[in-house]
N, C-alpha and C positions, 0 to 999 in steps of 0.2 A: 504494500500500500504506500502510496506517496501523499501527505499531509500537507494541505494548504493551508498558511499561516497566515491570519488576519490581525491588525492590532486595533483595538476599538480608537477611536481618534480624539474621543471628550473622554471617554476614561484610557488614559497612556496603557494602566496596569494591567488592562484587561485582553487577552486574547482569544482568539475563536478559532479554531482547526476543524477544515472538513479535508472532506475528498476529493476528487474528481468526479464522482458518480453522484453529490450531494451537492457540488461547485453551485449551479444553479438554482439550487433551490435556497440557497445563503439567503438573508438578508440583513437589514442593520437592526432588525428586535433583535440580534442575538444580545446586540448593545444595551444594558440596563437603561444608559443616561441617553441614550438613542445617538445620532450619530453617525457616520461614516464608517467604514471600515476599509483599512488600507492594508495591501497584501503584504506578510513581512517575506515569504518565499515560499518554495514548496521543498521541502523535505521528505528523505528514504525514512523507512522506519530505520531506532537506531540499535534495538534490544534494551542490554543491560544501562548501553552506555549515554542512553537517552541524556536530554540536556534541559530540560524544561518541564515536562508535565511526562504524565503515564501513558505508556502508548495502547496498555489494553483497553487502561479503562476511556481512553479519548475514541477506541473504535469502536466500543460497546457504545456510547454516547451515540456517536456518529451514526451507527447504525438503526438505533431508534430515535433520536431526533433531525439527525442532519447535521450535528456541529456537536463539538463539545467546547467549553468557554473556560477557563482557569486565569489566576493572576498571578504574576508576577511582578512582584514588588522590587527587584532589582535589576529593572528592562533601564531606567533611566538614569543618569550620570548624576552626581553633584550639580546643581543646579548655581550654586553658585559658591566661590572660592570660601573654605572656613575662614574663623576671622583670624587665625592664626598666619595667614597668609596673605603675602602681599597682594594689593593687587590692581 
């Protein structure tokens, strides 16, 4: 399976994964805060060595809703310099 990666666009934290076979029928209520969704890539499954979310239980999702949504609270950088630092 290859995993299309959505990032909700009014919530940064939030992401949406389908398929290919589910691509279409996406839309942006997966988005709590409603919204946009902007594709972050499509990815192989990875097993063990996954990087972000579960890959069973995102196909199980996928497979009875069409999407599965999770967050990721460390998608976004330092927004801006500590005060420890010049700047």
């Amino acid at each position: 399976m290859k995993f299309m990666v959505y990032r909700c666009v009014e919530d940064p934290d939030l992401f949406v994964v389908t398929d290919d076979a589910h691509k279409q029928d996406l839309s942006e209520a997966a988005c709590p805060s409603g919204g946009k969704l902007k594709q972050v890539g499509k990815f192989d499954e990875m097993g063990k060595e996954r990087a972000a979310f579960n890959e069973m239980i995102a196909k199980d999702a996928i497979k009875t809703q069409g999407y599965y949504r999770f967050e990721a609270k460390t998608w976004d950088p330092v927004a801006q310099a500590p005060g420890t630092m010049p700047g």
